[in-house]
C-alpha positions as CSV (number, residue, x, y, z in Angstrom):
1,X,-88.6,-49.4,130.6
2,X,-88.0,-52.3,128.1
3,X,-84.5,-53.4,127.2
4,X,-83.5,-51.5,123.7
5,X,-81.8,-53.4,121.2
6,X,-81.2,-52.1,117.9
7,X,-79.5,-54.9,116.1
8,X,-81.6,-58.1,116.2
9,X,-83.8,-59.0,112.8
10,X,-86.4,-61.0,113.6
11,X,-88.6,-62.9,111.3
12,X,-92.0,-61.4,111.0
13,X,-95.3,-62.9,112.7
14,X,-98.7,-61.3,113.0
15,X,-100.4,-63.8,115.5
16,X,-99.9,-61.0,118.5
17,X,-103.5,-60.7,119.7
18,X,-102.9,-63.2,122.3
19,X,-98.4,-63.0,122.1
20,X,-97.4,-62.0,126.2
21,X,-94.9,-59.2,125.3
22,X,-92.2,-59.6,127.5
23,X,-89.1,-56.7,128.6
24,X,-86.9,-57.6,126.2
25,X,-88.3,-54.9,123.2
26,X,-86.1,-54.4,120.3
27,X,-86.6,-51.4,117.6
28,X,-85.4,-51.6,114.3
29,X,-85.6,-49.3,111.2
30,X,-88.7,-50.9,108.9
31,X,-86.9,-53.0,106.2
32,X,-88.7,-54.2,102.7
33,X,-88.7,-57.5,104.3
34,X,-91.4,-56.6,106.9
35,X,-94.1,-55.3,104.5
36,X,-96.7,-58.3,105.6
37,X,-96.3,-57.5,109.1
38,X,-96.0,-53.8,108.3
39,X,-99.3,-54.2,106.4
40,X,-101.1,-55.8,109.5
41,X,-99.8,-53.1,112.1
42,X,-100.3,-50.8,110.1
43,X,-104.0,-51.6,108.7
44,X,-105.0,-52.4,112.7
45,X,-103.8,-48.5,113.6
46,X,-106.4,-47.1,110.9
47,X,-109.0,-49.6,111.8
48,X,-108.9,-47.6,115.0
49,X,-109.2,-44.7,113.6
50,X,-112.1,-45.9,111.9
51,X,-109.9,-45.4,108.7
52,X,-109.7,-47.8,105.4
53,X,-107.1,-46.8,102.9
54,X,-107.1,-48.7,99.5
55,X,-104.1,-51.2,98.6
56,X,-102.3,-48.4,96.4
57,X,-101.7,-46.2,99.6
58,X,-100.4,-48.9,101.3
59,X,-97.9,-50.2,98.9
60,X,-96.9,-46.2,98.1
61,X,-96.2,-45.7,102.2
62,X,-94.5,-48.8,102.5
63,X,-92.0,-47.9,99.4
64,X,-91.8,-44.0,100.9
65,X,-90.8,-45.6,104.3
66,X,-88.2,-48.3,102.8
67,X,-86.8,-45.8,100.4
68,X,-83.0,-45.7,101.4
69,X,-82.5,-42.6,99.8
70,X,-85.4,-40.8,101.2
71,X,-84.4,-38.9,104.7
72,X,-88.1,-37.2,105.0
73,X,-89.7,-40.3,106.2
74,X,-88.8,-43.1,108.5
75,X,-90.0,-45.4,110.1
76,X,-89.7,-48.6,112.8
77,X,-90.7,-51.6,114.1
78,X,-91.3,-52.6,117.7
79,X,-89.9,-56.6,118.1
80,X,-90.9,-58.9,120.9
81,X,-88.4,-61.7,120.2
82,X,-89.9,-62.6,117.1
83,X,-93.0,-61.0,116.8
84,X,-93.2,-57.2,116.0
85,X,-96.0,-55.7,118.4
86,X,-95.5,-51.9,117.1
87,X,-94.8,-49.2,114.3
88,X,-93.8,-45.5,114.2
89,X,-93.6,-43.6,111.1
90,X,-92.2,-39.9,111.2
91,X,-91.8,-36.9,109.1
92,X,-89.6,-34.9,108.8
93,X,-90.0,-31.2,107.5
94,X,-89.3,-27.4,106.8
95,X,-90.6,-25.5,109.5
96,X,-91.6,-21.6,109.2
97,X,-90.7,-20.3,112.4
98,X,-87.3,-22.3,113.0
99,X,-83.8,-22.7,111.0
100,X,-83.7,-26.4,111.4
101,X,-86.4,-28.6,110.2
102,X,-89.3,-30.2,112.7
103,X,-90.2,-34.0,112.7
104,X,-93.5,-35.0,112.7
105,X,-94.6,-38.0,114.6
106,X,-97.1,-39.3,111.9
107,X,-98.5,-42.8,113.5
108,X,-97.9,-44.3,116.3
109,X,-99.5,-47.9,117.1
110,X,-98.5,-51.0,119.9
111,X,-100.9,-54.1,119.7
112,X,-103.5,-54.7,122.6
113,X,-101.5,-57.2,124.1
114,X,-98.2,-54.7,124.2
115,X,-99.9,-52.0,125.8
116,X,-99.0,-50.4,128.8
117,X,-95.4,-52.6,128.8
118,X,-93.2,-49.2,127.2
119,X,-93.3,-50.0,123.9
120,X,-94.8,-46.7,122.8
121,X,-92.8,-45.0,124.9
122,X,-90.3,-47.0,123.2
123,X,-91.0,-46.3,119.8
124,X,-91.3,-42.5,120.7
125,X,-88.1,-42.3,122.4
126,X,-86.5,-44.2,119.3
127,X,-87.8,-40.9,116.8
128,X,-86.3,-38.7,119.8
129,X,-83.2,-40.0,119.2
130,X,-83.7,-40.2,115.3
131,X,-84.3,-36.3,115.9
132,X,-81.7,-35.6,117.8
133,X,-79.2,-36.9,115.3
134,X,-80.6,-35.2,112.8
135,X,-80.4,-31.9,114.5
136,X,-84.0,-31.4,114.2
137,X,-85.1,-31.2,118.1
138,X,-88.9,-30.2,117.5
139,X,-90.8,-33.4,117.2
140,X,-94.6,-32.9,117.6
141,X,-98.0,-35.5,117.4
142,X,-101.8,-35.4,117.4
143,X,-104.0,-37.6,118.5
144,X,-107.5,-37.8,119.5
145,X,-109.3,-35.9,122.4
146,X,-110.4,-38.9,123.8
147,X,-107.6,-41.0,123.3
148,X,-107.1,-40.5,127.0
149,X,-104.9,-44.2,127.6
150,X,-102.5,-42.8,124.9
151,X,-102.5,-39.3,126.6
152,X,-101.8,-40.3,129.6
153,X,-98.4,-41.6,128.0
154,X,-98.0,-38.5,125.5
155,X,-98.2,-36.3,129.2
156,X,-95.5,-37.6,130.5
157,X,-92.9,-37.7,127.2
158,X,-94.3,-34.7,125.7
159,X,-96.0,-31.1,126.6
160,X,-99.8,-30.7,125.3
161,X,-100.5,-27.5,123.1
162,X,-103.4,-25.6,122.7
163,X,-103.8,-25.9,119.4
164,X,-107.2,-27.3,117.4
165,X,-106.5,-28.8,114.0
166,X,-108.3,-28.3,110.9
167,X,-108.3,-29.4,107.9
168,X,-110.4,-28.9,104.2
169,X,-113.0,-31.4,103.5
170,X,-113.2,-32.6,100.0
């Protein structure tokens, strides 16, 4: 498991394809200095979704996530001395069935070259603890079926429902 440290502000870089990501991971809160490396994380994790957003959605989510004075959304980067190789966002909200409210674990994205070195596990660990302190101890996800090198993660941190999502087409 990588070395957490909270406190160190790197400069932002977005040459990672080919960056070695060593064990010394740091994970900070996303700041309104980060936005051009936000933008690039963040624009790679649609792309593999197959998923184009215009420039308007982008500059919206980025001011909801920077938003001091909003406590539904947050949202971190993953450092590798100074290049940031991941993102989390999460959401939290009301939830029906419980008193306190749940957090939901929006996106979730490591760059090729961080892969399999526990910065996801990372990241997801660092909204656990976000959770936690918030007193809201439900935290759930989605992802794709066959997202199996992600699931494989997500079964070991998390327990898999039975549930099917749907959603209205417009």
């Amino acid at each position: 498991m990588p070395h957490l440290n909270h406190s160190s502000t790197p400069p932002p870089r977005t040459e990672w394809d080919s960056f070695p990501v060593t064990s010394d991971i740091s994970i900070r809160p996303l700041s309104s200095d980060d936005k051009a490396v936000w933008v690039n994380l963040w624009r790679d994790y649609l792309a593999f979704y197959d998923t184009t957003l215009p420039s308007e959605i982008y500059d919206l989510t980025f001011a909801r996530y920077t938003d001091a004075t909003r406590k539904d959304m947050r949202a971190w980067l993953a450092w590798d001395t100074t290049m940031a190789v991941g993102l989390v966002h999460a959401i939290a909200h009301p939830h029906g069935w419980k008193a306190e409210p749940v957090t939901y674990l929006q996106d979730l994205f490591t760059t090729p070259a961080a892969r399999g070195k526990g910065v996801a596990r990372a990241l997801i660990e660092t909204v656990y603890a976000d959770a936690d302190a918030a007193g809201r101890p439900s935290v759930y996800w989605l992802t794709q079926i066959g997202n199996t090198p992600a699931r494989a993660l997500y079964d070991r941190v998390a327990t898999p429902t039975d549930f099917m999502k749907y959603q209205r087409t417009n």
